[in-house]
Backbone as a chain_set.jsonl record, in Angstrom:
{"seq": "XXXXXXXXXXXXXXXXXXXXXXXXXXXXXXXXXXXXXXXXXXXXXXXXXXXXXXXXXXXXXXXXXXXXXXXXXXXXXXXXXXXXXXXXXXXXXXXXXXXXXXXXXXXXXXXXXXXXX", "coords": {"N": [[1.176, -15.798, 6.706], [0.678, -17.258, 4.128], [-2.154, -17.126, 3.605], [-2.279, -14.388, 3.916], [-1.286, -13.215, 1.317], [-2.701, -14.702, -0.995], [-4.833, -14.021, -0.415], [-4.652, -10.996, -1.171], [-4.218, -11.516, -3.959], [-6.058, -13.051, -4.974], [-8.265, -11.289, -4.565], [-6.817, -8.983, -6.162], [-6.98, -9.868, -8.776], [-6.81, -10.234, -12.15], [-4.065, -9.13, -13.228], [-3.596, -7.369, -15.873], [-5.417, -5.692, -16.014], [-5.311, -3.227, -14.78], [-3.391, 0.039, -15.823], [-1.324, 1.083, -14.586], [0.51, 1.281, -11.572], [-0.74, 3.22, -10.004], [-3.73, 3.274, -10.255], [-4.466, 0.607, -9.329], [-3.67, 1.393, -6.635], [-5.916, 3.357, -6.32], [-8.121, 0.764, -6.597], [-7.887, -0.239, -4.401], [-8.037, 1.432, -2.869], [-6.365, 3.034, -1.073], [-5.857, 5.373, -1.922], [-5.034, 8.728, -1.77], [-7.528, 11.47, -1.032], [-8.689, 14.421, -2.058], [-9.287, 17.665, -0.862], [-10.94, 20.716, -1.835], [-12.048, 23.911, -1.565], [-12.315, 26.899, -3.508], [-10.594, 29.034, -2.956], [-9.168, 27.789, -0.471], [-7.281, 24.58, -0.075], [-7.391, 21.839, 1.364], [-4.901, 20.346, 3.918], [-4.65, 18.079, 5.37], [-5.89, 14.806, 4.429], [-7.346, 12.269, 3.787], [-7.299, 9.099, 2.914], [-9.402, 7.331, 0.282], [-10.978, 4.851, 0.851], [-12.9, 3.677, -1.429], [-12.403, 1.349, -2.537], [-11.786, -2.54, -1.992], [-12.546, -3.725, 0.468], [-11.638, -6.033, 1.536], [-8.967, -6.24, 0.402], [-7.971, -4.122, 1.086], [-7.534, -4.6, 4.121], [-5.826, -6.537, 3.859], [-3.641, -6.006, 2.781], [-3.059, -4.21, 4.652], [-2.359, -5.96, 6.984], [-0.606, -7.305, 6.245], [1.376, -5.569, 6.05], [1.76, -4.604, 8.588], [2.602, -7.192, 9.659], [4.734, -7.673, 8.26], [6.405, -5.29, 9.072], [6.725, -5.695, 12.031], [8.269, -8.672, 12.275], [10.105, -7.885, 11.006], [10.945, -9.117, 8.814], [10.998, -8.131, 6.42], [13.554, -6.326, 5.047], [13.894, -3.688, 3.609], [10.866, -2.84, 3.759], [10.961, -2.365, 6.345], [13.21, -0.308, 6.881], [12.062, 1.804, 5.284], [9.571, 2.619, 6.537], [10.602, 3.11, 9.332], [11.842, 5.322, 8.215], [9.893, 7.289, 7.128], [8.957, 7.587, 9.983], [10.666, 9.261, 11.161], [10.533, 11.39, 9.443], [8.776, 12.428, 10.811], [6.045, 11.816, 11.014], [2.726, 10.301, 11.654], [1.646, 7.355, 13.009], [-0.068, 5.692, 11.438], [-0.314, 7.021, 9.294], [2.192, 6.588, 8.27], [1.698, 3.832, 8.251], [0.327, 3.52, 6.157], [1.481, 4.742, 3.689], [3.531, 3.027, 3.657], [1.874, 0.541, 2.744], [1.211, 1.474, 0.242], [3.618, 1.509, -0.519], [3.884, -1.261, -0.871], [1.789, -2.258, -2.417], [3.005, -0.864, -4.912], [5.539, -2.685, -5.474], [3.707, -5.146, -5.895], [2.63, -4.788, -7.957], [4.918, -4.515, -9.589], [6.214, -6.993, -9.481], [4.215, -8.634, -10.723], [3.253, -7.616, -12.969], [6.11, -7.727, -14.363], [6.675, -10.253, -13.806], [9.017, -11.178, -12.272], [11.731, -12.156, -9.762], [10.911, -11.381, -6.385], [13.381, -10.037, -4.653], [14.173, -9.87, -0.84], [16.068, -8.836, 0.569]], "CA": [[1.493, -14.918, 5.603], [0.573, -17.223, 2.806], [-3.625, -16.407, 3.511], [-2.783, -13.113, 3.577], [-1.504, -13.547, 0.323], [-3.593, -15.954, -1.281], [-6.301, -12.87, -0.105], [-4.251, -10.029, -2.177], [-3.934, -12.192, -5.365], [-7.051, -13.229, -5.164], [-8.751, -9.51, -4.541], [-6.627, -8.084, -7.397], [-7.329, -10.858, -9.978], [-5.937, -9.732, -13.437], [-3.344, -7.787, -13.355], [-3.523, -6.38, -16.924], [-6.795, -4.657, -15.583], [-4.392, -2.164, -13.987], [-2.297, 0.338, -16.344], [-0.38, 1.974, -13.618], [0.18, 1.038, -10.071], [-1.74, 3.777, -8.917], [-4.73, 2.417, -10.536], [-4.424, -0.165, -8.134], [-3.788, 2.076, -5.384], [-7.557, 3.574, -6.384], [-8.711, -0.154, -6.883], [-7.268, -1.023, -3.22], [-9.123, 2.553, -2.082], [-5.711, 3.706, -0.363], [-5.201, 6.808, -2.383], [-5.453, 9.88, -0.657], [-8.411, 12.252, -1.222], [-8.576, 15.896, -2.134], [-9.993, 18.574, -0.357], [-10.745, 21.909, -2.135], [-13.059, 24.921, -2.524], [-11.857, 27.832, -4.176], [-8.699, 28.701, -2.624], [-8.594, 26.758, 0.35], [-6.956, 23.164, 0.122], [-6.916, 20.938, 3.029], [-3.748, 19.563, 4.621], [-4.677, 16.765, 6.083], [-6.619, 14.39, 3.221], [-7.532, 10.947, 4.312], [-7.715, 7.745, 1.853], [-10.722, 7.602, -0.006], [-11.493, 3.642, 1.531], [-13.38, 3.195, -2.195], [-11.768, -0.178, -3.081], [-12.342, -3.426, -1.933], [-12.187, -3.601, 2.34], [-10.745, -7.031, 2.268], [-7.601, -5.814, -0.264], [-7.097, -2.848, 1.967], [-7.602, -5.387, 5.063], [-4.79, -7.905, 4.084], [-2.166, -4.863, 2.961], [-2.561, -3.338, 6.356], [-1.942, -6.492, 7.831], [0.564, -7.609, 5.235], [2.614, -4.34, 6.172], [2.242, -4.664, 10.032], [3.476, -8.528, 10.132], [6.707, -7.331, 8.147], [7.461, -4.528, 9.81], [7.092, -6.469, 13.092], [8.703, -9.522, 12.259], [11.672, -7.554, 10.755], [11.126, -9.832, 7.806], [11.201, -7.571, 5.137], [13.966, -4.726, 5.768], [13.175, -2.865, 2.912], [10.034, -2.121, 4.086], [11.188, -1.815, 7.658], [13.866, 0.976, 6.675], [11.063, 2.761, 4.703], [8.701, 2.731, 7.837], [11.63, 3.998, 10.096], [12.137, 6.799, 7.078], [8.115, 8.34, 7.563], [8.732, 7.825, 11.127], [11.927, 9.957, 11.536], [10.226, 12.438, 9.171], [7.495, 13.086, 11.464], [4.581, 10.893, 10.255], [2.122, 9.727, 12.897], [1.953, 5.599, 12.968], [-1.347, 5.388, 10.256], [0.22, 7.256, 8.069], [3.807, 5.383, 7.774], [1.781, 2.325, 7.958], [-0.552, 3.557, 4.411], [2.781, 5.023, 3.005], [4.447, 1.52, 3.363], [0.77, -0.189, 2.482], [1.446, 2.07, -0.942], [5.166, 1.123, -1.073], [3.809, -2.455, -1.082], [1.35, -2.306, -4.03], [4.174, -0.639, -5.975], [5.82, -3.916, -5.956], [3.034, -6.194, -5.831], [2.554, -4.44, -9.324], [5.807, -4.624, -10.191], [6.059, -8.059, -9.362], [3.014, -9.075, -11.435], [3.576, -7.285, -14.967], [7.516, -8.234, -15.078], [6.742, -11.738, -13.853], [10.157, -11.905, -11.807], [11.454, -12.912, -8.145], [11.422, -10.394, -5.523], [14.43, -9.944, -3.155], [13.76, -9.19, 0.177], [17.408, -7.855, 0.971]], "C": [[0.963, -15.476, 4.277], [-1.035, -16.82, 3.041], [-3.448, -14.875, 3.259], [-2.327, -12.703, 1.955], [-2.148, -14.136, -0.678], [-4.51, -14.487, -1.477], [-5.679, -11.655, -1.134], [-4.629, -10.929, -3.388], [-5.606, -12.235, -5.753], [-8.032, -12.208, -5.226], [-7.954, -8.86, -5.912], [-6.945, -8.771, -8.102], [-6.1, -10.639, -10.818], [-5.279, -8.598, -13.499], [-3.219, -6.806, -14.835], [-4.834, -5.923, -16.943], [-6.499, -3.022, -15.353], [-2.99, -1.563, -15.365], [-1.138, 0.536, -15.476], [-0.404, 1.878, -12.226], [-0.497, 1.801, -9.226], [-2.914, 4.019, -9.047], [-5.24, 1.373, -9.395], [-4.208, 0.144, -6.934], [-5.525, 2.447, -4.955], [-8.593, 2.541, -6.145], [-8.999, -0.843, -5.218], [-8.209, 0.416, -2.003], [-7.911, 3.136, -0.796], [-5.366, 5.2, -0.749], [-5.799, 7.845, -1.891], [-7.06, 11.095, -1.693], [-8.358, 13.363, -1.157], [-9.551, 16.792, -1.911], [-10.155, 19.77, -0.804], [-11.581, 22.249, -2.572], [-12.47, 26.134, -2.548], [-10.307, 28.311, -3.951], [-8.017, 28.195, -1.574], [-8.434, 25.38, 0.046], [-6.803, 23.278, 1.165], [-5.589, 20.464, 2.994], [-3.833, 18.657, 4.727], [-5.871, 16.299, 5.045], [-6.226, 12.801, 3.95], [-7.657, 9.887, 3.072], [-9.077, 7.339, 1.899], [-11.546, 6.49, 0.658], [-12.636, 3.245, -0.143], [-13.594, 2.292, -2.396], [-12.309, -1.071, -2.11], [-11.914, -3.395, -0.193], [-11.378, -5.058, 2.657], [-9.247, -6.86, 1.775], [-7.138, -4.836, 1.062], [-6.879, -4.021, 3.306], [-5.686, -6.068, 4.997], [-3.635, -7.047, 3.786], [-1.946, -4.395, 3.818], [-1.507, -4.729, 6.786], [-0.479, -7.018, 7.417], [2.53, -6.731, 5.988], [2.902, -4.469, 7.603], [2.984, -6.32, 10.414], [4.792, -8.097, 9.425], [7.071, -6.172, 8.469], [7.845, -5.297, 11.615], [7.928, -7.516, 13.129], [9.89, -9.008, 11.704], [11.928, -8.561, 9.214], [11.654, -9.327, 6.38], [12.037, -5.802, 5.243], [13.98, -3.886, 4.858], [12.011, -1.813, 3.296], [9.701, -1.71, 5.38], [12.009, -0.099, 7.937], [12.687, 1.567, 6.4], [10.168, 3.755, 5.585], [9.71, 3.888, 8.665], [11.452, 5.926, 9.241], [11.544, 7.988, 7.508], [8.087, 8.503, 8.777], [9.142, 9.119, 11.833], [11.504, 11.225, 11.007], [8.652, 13.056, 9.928], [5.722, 12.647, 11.559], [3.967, 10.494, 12.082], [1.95, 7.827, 11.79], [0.981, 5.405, 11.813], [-0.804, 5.774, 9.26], [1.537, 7.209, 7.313], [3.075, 4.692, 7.202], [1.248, 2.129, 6.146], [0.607, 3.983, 3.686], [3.662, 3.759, 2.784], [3.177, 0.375, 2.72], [0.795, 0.264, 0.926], [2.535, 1.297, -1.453], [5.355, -0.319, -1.626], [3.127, -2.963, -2.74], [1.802, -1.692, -4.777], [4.637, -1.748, -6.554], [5.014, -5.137, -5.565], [3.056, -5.97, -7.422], [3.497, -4.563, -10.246], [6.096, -6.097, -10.396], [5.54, -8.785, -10.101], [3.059, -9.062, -12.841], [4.525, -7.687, -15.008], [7.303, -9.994, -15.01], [8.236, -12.117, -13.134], [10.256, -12.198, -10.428], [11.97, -11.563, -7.552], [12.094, -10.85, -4.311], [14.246, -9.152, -1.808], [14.839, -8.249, 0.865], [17.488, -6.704, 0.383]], "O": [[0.743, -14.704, 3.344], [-1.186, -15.79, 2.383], [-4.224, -14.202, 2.581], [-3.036, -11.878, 1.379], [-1.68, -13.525, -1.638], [-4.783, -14.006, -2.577], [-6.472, -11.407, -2.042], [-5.829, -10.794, -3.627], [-6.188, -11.583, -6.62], [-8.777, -12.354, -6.195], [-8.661, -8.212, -6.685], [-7.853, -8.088, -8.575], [-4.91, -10.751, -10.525], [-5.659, -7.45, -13.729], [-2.785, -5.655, -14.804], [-5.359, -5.772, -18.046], [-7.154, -2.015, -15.622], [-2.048, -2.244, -15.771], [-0.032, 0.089, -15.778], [-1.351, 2.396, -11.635], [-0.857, 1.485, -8.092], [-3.461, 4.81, -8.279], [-6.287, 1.453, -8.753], [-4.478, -0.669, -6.05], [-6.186, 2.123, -3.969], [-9.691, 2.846, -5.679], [-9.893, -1.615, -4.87], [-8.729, 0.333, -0.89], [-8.343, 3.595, 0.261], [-4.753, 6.01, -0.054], [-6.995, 7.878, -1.6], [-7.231, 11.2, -2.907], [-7.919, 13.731, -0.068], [-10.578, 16.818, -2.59], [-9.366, 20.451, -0.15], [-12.174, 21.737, -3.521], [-12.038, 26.505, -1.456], [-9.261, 28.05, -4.545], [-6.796, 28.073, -1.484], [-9.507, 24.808, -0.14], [-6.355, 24.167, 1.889], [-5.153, 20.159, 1.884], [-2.995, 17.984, 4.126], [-6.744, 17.116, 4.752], [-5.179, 12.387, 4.447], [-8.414, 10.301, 2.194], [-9.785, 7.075, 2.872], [-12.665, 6.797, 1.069], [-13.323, 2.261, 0.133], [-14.763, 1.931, -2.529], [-13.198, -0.656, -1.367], [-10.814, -2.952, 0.138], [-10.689, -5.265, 3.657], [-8.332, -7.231, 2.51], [-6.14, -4.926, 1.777], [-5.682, -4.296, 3.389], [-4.754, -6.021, 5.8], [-2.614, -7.244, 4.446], [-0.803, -4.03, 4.092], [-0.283, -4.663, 6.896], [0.518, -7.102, 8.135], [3.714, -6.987, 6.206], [4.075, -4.464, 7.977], [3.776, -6.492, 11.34], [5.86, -8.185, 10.031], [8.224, -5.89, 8.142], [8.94, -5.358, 12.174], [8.579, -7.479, 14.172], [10.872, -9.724, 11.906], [13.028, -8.634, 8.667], [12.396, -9.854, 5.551], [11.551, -4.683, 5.406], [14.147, -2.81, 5.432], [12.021, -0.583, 3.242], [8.729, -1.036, 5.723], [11.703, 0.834, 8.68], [12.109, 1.946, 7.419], [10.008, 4.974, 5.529], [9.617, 5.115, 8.637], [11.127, 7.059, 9.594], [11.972, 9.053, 7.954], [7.358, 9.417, 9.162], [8.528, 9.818, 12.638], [11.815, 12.231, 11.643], [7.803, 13.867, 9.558], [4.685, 13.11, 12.033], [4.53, 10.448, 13.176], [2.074, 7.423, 10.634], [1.548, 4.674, 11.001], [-0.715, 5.045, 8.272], [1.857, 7.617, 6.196], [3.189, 4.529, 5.987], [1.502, 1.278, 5.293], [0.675, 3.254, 2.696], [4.387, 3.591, 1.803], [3.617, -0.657, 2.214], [0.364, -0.624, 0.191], [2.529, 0.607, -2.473], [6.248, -0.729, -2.368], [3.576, -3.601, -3.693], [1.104, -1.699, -5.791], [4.42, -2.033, -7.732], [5.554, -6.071, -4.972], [3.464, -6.883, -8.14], [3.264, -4.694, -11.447], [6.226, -6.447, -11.569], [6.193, -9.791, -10.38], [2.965, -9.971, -13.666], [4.46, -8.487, -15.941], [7.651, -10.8, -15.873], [8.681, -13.244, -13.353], [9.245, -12.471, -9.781], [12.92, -10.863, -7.903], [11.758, -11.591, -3.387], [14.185, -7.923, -1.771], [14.615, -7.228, 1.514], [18.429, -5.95, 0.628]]}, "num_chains": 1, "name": "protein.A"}
């Protein structure tokens, strides 16, 4: 866990690069993509993959060692949540891969300690 950290930190750099965590969603290339000509929108919209492939890399994996290991039940409930509402497994896991760079961001600008309980 700490490489795969080490690998985020190091992939985002400076955090006052980033106004708004979903800046860093764009930066990380998880944010979803929009489909539309005239009056059809798409449904189904995939993440654009823009951003950097080793950031997105180490949040996947980030998200699948704590939901497996049960380490982090925060983001185990969460998972469960998208599951229960119908989600197929990719798109929990980018919904909790989101939920993460929320508070990586949050984490970063306040400067305090995150509780895993």
């Amino acid at each position: 866990m700490a490489k795969i950290a080490a690998t985020i930190l190091a992939e985002i750099g400076e955090i006052d690069r980033f106004d708004h965590a979903k800046k860093l969603d764009a930066f990380a290339g998880i944010d979803p993509s929009v489909f539309s000509s005239g009056k059809l929108t798409a449904i189904i919209n995939k993440i654009t993959k823009h951003g950097t492939r080793r950031l997105r890399t180490a949040l996947y994996q980030a998200v699948r060692c704590g939901i497996r290991s049960n380490r982090n039940k925060k983001l185990k409930a969460y998972y469960d949540k998208k599951l229960a509402e119908g989600k197929l497994f990719k798109v929990a896991i980018i919904a909790c891969v989101n939920k993460l760079i929320h508070w990586i961001f949050a984490i970063l600008t306040t400067k305090e300690v995150f509780c895993l309980e």
